[in-house]
N, C-alpha and C positions, 0 to 999 in steps of 0.2 A: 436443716430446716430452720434451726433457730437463728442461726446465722442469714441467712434468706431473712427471717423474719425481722431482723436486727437493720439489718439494710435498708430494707422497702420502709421502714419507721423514722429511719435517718435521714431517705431521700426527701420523704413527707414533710420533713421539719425541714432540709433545705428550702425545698418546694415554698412553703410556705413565709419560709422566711425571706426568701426572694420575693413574693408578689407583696410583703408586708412592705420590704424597701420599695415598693414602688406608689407609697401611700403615705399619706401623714395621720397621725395619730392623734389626737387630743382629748384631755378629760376635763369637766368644768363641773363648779359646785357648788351652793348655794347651801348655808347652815345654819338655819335661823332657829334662836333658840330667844323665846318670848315670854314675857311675863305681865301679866294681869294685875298689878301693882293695890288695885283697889277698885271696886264697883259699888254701887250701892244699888242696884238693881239685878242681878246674878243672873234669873230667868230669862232677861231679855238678851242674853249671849248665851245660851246653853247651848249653841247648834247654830250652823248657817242655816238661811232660807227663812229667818225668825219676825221677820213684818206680819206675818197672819198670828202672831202670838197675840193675846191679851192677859197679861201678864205685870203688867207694872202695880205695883205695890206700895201705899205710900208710906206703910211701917220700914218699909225698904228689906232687901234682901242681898246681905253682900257677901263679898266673894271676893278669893286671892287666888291664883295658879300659875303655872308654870307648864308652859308646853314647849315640843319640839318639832319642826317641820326641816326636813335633810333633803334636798333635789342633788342628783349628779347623773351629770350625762355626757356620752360619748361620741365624739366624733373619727368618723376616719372616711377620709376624703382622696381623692385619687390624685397626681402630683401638680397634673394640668390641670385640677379644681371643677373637672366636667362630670363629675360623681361625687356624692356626699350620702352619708348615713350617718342615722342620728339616733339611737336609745337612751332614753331618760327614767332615771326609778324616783321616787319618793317613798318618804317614809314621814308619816305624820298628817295630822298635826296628832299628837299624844299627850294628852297633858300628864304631868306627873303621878303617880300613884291610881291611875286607870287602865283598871284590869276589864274592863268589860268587855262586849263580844262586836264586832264589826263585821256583817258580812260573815257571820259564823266561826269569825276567827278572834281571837284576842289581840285588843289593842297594845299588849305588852310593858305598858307603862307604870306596871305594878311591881311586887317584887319578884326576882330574878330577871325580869322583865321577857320572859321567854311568849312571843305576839308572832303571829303570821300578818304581816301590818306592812308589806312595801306593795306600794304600784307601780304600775306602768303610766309615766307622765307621756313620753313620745315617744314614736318610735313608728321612723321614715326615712323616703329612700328620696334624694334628687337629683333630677341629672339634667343637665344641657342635651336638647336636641343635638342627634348629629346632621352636620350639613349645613347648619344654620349659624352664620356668621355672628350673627349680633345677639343678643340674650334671650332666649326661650326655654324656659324650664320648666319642667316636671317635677312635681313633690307629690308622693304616695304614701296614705300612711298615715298614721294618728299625731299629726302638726299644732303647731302655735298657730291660730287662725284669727287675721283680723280683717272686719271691714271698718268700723269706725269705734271708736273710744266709749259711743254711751248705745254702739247697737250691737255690735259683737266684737266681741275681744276675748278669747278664750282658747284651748284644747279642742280638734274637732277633728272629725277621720273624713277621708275622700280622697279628694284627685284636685290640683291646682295647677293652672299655665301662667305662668310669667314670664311675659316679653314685653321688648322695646318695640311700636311700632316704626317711631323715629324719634330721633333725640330731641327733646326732652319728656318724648311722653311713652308711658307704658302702662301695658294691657295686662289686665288679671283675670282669668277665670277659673269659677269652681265649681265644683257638684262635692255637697257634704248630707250624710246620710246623718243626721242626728237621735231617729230611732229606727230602729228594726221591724218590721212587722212580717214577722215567717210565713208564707205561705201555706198551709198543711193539707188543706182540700180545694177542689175545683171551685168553690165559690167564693175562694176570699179573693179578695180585687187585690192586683199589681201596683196600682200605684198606694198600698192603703199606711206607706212606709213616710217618717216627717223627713221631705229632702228639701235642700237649697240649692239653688242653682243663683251665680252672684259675678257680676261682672263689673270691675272699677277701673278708670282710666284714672291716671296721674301725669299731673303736667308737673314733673319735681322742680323747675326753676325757674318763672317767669320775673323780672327785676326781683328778684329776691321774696316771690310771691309764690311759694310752690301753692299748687293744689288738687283735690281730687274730685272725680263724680263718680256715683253707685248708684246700680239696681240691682237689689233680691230679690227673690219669687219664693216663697217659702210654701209651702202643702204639702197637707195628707189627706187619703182619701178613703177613710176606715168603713167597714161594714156597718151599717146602721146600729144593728141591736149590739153593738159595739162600744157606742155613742156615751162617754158621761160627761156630766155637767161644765160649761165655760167657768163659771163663779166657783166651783170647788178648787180650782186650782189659782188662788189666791194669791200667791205671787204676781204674777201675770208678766213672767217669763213665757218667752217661745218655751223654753228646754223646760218647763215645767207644767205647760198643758195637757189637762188631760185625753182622752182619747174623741178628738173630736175634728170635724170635716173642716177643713178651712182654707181658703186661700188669701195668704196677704203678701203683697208689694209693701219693697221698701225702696224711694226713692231719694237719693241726698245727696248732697257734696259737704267737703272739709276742706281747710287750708286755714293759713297763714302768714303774716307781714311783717315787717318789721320797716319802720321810720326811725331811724337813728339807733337812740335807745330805747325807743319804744315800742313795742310788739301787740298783735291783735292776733288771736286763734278764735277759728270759730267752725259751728257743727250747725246743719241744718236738715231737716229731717221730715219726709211725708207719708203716712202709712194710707193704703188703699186697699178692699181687696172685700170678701165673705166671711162670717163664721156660721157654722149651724152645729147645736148641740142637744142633748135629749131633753130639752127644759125650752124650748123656743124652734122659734122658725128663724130661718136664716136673717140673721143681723150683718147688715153693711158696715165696714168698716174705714173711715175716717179720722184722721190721727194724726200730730205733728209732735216735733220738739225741736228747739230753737237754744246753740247756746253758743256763748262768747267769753274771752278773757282779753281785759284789755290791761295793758301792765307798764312799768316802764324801770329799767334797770339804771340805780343810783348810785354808782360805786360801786361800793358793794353791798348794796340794799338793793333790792328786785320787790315792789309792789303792784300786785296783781289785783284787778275786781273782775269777779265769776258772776255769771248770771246766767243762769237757765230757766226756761218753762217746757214741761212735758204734758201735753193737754191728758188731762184726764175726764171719766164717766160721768157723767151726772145725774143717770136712769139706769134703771138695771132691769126697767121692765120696755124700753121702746128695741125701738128695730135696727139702734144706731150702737155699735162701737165705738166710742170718742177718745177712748184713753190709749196712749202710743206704750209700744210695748218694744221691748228691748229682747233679745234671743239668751244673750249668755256673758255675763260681762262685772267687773269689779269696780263701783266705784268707790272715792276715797274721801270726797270734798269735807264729806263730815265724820271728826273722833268718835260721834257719842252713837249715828244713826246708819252711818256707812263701814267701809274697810280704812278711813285714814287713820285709825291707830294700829299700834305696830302688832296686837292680837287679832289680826284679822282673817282668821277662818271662824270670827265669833262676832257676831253684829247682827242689826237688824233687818238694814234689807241691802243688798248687792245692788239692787238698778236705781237709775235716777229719775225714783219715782215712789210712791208709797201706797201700796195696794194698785186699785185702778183708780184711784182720784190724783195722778199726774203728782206734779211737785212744780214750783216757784222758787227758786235758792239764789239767795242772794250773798255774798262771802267777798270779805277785805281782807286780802293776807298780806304780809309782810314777812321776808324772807333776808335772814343778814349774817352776811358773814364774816364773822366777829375774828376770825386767825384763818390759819393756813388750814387747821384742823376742827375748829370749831365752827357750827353752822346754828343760829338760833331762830327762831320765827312764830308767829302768835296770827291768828285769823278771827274777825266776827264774824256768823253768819245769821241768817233772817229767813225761816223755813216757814214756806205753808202749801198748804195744799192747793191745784187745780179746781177742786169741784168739793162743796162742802162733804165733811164725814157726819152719819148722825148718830146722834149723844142723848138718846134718848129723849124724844120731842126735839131737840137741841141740834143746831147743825152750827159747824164753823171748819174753816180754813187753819186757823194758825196752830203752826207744829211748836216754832218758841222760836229764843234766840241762843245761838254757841256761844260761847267765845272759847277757844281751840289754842293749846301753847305746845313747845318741841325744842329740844334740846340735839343736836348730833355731834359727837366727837368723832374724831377719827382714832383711834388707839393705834391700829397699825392700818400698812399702804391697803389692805382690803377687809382689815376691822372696822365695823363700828359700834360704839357704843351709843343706844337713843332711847332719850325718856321723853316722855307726851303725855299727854292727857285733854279731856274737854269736857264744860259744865254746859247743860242746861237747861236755860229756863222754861221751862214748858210750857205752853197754853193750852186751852182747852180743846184742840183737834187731838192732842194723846191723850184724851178722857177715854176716846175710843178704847187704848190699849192696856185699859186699866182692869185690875179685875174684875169680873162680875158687879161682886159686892160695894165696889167704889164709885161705878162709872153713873155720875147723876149731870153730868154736861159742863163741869169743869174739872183742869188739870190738879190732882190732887198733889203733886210732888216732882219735884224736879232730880233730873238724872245724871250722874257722872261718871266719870274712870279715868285711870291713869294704868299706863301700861308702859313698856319698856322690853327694848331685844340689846341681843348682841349676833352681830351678823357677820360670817367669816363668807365672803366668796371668791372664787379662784376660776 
């Protein structure tokens, strides 16, 4: 019998080792290990999601740390490339010497560091239709999902098709469940669950003019006495609304040119649709965002100018939604007020935007590379808001001005070493974000950081 059982274990691990030769294998990794270099405002990065913070200090509150963020993930793919699977974990972000509790488990970045602290990044299955000559694919599963760079760009679970309908254009569609709403009795409504349903053409190469067009439809359709507040969810993220009835369209296109050495990108963007919450009757919604980079490549200098506007609010008591809202998404434009320093699961706010009064950014970078291995670059920026904020009797637009600097090395072929930072000058729209005690209708203090990684990916 043992002998029997010897066998049947042997043939399992032929077995297996046969259908593995018939697949390719790959593992990739990303190891970002980040440093907080200096702050003088500490509250205002405690945590993502941190734009409804009021917090700024003008004794200043500063801060040094050291975190870590680890992704790796696996592919194995079938030889003829018509099946692909993909699991991704993470670990992080941890900052150093942080023992606290996560989700009821320990962050582990204390001593011994013993933390129940990895997730699940993705983890999806894709395959080529069979029958179908030319590209049509299926991805199931918790994916990298994008429709556009400042409307969603993120991690998101459903079902996605992609095909050529003919060359050079191709078709996407998706259905993404972004929250759950269980069932449990006959009375709770079917659809009371937040779904997208999203469909983009891409023409990828007209004279060297690729570009795209998109429509989302986003809703939920929750039980009334269910219902809370639109304005408690201050972000004004899709993926951070609270529990309330809504339907919004999102209509836009994206693309890109390029003259010579000179290039233009640009995003354009129309929101339309309902909200109704326990604090109002149904408010219509109306909402754009407009943005552009026009740039031109000098050798090896690359100068870019950014300019966006994201309509925001101007009433919080009429019948109108005017501020555009973004679902899920990273921006980077600014060190001090976004993700573009290299500590970034710690900022102010993620969208391009500041609360519901939109945003106006205006940004001159300059980007140079100085060797084979060294990259240097420095940006002004000119922030203010859509719709005034008010400062007690006091209403104004202006967020300040950046100026933004970066250093990158290459240490080795997938090292880097990169130090950054950004100062600025405030005006009086972050009196808003001041403390209590401070906030009399001007900026009492101006904000900076410097931060720094070393990043190994494979």
């Amino acid at each position: 019998m043992k002998k029997l059982a010897l066998l049947v274990g042997v043939m399992l691990v032929l077995g297996l080792a046969g259908s593995a030769l018939a697949a390719e294998f790959k593992v990739h990794g990303d190891l970002n290990n980040r440093f907080m270099l200096y702050t003088n405002q500490a509250p205002l990065y405690s945590g993502s999601e941190t734009a409804k913070k009021r917090n700024i200090d003008k004794d200043g509150v500063t801060e040094a740390w050291m975190d870590i963020k680890y992704r790796v993930w696996f592919e194995a793919a079938s030889d003829d490339g018509n099946v692909k699977g993909v699991y991704a974990i993470e670990l992080g972000a941890i900052r150093a010497g942080d023992g606290s509790t996560l989700g009821g488990s320990t962050k582990g970045g204390a001593f011994s560091g013993d933390g129940i602290n990895i997730e699940t990044r993705w983890a999806y299955t894709d395959f080529q239709i069979p029958g179908v000559a030319s590209k049509a694919r299926i991805t199931l599963g918790l994916m990298p999902f994008k429709i556009n760079d400042y409307f969603w760009n993120e991690t998101a679970m459903g079902v996605r098709y992609t095909g050529t309908i003919a060359e050079p254009v191709d078709l996407t569609l998706a259905w993404i469940r972004g929250k759950e709403s269980f069932n449990s009795s006959t009375d709770d409504k079917l659809f009371a669950d937040l779904d997208a349903y999203t469909a983009r053409v891409d023409v990828k190469s007209v004279k060297d003019i690729p570009f795209g067009v998109f429509v989302v439809y986003q809703g939920r359709n929750p039980q009334t006495s269910q219902y809370e507040g639109y304005a408690a969810s201050d972000d004004y993220l899709v993926k951070n609304l609270k529990t309330v009835n809504f339907d919004l369209w999102t209509l836009g296109t994206d693309g890109q040119a390029k003259f010579g050495t000179a290039f233009v990108n640009w995003d354009l963007m129309y929101q339309t649709g309902s909200l109704t919450d326990n604090t109002s009757s149904k408010q219509d919604i109306s909402a754009y965002f407009a943005h552009a980079d026009i740039g031109v490549n000098i050798d090896k200098t690359r100068v870019t100018y950014t300019v966006w506007y994201a309509s925001g609010d101007d009433s919080s008591t009429d019948d109108k939604i005017k501020n555009y809202m973004a679902t899920d998404v990273d921006q980077t434009a600014s060190r001090v007020l976004m993700e573009g320093g290299y500590n970034d699961d710690n900022y102010f706010t993620e969208a391009p935007y500041v609360l519901n009064k939109g945003l106006f950014l205006n940004k001159l970078a300059v980007d140079h590379k100085a060797s084979k291995k060294l990259t240097v670059g420095a940006a002004l920026l000119y922030l203010q808001t859509a719709e005034n904020l008010a400062l007690g009797g006091k209403t104004s637009k202006k967020i300040g001005t950046e100026l933004d600097a970066y250093l990158s090395y290459q240490l080795w072929a997938s090292t880097k070493l990169e130090v950054g930072g950004g100062y600025l000058w405030a005006d009086d729209a972050m009196d808003y974000f001041e403390v209590a005690s401070q906030r009399n209708g001007s900026s009492d203090t101006n904000i900076y950081r410097a931060d720094a990684r070393v990043r190994y990916s494979f």
